[in-house]
N, C-alpha and C positions, 0 to 999 in steps of 0.2 A: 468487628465493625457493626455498627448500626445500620438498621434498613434506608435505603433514600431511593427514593422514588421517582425523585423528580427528575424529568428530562427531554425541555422542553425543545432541543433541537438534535435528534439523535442522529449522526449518518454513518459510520461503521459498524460491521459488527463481524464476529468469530465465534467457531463455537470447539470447546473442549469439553470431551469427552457426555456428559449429561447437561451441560449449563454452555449460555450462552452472554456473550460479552458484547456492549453494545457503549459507544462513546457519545457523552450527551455534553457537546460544545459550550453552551451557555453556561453550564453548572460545571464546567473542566471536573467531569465525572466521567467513571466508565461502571455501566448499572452490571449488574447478573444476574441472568434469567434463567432459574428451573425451566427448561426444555418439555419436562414434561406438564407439569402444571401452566406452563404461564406464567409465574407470579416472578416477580423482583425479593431476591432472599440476599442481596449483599450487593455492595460497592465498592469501589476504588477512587481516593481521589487522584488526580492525576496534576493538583496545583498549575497547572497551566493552564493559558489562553489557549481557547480554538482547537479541545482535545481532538482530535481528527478522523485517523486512519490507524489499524491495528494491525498487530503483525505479534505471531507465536513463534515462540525458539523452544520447545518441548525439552532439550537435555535441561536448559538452567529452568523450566517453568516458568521464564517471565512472559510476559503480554506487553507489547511496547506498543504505547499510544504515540501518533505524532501530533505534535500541538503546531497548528500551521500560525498562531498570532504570535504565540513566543519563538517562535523558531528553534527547537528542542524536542526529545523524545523523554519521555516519562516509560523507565522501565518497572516492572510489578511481577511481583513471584507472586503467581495466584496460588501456592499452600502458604506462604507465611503473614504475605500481605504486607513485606519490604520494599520501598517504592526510591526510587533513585532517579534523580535528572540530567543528560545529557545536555547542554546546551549545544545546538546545532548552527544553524544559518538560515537567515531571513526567508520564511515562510515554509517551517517541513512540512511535508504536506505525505506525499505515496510512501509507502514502508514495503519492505517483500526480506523474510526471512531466506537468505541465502547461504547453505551450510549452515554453521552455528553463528552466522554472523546476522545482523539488521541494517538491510541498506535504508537508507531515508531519501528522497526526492526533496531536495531545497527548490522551492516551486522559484519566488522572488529572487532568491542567489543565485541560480540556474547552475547549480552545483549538486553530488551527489553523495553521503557523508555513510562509512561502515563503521556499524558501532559493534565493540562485544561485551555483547548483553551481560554476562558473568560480572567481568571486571567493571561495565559503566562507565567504558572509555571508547573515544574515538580514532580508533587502530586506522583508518584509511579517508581520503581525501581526492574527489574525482572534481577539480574546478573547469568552470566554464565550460558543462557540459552540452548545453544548448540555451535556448529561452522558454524559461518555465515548463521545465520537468516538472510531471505530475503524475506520474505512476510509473509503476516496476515490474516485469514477469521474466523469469527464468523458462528458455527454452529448454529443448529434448538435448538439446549439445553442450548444456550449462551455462551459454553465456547471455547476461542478464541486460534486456532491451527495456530501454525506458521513453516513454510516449510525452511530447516534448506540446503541450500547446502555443505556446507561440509561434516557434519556427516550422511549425506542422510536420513533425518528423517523427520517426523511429530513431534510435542510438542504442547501437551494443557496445554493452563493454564487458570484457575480460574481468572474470572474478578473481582472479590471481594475480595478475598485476594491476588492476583499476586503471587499462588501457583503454581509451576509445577504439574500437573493429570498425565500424562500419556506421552508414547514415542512410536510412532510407525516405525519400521523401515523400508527404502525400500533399494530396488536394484539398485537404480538410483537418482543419484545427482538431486531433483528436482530446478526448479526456479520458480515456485507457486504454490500457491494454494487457491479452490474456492470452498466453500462449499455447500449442496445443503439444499436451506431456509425448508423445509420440512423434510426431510428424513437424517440419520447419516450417508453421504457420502460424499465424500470429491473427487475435481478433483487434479488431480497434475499435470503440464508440466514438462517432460523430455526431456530438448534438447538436449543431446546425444541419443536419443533413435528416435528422433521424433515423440514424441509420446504422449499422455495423457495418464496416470492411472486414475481408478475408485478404491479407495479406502473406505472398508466399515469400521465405526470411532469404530461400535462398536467391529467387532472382528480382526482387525487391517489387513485383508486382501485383496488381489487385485482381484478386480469383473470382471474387463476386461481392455483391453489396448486398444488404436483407435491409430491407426497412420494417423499423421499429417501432416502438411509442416515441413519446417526446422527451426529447432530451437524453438517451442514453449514457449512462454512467459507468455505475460498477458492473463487472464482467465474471461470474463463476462458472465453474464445470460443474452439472446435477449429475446424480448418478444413474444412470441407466435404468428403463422402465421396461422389463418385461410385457 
């Protein structure tokens, strides 16, 4: 593939192993970045509207983009550069690799769709899961909470059977959330609040709030600083 550059609204990104992957919306591109240089050395088209949110399945090596305009996931073998479309449901939006599997967040359908990456099929179907689901994190116990902003909620559901568990409610519209690999807590960003919740999963309470910058979004774990 040819070098492209351009990318004039970037908002995801991942990174494997030296290079990093970054989804550029307007151009339905996903650029990759030499890590160590800086520079842009390859791309991915990803043919859809609104390339999104990314999510890595490491045994098949794809990288699946969600395009929140077409409502579909664009999966990509980053060695071969084989690019395949799921078509999903109105607005996908949050991705969270679960097992060998790719859940997507239908932000608009308020549904939740498991695709396997391999075959580039939709093995599983979680409808009416709240109003506008928008992100996904896999607890310490496995089962996978998704941060719902309209109905300002938490939602777990069962990875095995795509059961709804439980609903935890909050005070504020979140737009993520990040769970912590260890312990039953859960972060959330509130960007009307500016703020982070600590959210405990088991008795669905708030541990404490941090405020923020403006607008808090996306949510990672850094690694430990000596």
């Amino acid at each position: 593939m040819s070098q492209r550059t351009e990318c004039g609204k970037p908002h995801a990104s991942w990174i494997v192993a030296k290079r990093g992957y970054v989804t550029c919306e307007d151009e339905k591109r996903i650029v990759v970045i030499d890590l160590k240089s800086g520079r842009t050395v390859d791309h991915f088209e990803t043919l859809q509207q609104g390339s999104h949110v990314l999510s890595f399945e490491p045994e098949s090596r794809i990288l699946a983009s969600s395009n929140v305009d077409s409502g579909s996931i664009t999966l990509i073998n980053i060695d071969s550069g084989d690019t395949r479309i799921v078509d999903l449901a109105a607005g996908s939006e949050g991705a969270l690799t679960v097992a060998d599997r790719i859940w997507v967040a239908n932000a608009t359908d308020g549904s939740i769709s498991i695709v396997d990456p391999g075959a580039g099929v939709v093995i599983g179907q979680v409808d009416s899961v709240c109003r506008f689901p928008i992100a996904l994190s896999q607890d310490a116990r496995a089962q996978v909470w998704v941060a719902c902003f309209a109905s300002a909620e938490l939602v777990s559901i069962d990875p095995d059977s795509f059961v709804v568990q439980r609903r935890i409610r909050l005070d504020q519209q979140p737009l993520n959330v990040l769970t912590h690999p260890g312990r039953q807590l859960a972060y959330v960003s509130l960007p009307r609040q500016n703020a982070i919740t600590e959210i405990d999963l088991e008795s669905g309470e708030e541990l404490r709030r941090l405020d923020v910058g403006i607008e808090p979004d996306g949510l990672r774990w850094a690694p430990r600083v000596n």
